[in-house]
N, C-alpha and C positions, 0 to 999 in steps of 0.2 A: 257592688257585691254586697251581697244580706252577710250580715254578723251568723247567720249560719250555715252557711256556708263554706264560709273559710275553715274551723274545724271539718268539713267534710275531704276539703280539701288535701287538708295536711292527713287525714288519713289515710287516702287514697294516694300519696307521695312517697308517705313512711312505705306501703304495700306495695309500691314498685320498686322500690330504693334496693338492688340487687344486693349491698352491703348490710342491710338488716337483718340482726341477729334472730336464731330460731323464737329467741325467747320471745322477741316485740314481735313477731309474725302469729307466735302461737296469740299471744293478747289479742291482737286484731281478729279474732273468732270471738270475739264475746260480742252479744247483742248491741252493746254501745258503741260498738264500731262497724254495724252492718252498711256504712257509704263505702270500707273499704275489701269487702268482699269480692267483688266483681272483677276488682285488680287484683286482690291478692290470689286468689282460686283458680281464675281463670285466662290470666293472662303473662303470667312470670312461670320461672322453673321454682317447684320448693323444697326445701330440705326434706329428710325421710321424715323426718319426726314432723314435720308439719303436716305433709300429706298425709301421716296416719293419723293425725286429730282432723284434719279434710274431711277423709275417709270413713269416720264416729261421730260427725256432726250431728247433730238432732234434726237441725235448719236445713231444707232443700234448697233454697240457693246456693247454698256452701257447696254442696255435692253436685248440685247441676251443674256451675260455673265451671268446678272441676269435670266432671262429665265432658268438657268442649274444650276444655283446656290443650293446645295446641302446642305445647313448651309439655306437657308431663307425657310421659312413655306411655303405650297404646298396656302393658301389664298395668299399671297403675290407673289408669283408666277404667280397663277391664275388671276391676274390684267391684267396680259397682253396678256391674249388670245382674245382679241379684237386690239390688237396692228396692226398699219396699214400697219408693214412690214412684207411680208411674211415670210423672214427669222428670224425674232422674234418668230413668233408665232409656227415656223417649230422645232426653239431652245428649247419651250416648249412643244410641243409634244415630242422630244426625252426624257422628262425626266431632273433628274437633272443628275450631274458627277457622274459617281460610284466613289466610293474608291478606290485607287489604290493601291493590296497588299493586300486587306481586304478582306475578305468572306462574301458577303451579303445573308446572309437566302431565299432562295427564299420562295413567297407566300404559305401557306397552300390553300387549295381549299376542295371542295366538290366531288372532280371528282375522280371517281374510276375506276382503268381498269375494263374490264369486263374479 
């Protein structure tokens, strides 16, 4: 394992770590910590106050990741369909992440063969 790495590592640890305070979540949006974005945005539940600095990011990865994020509510999601990058808003038209290894139910419907 490369010497840089492993701070990538421990970032992306702290940004799972369910126990991690608002305060070291909000730090993890700053530029020097962009290895831990992709866990933090897009793959855990966040506090409100995190999601609304999510939400005001400048960075389109921060907003995309959230855009897919499959753990935050389809309202908090919905925030950024007015988002002014297109590929933000392209991240939230696909949907959030499926599970991987999981069987998601598909929809019931109305629709009957004939």
């Amino acid at each position: 394992m490369s010497s840089s790495s492993l701070p990538e590592l421990w970032l992306r640890g702290v940004a799972a770590n369910p126990a991690a305070p608002s305060e070291v979540l909000l730090r993890l949006l700053a530029p020097q910590a962009r290895a831990a974005w992709t866990v933090l945005c897009g793959e855990r539940t966040l506090p409100a106050e995190v999601v609304e600095a999510v939400l005001a990011h400048p960075e389109r990865p921060v907003r995309g990741a959230f855009a897919r994020n499959r753990h935050a509510a389809p309202a908090q999601r919905g925030r950024l369909v007015d988002d002014p990058d297109s590929f933000v808003r392209a991240a939230l038209a696909a949907g959030p992440r499926p599970r991987l290894g999981v069987a998601e139910p598909l929809p019931t419907t109305s629709w009957k063969p004939c």
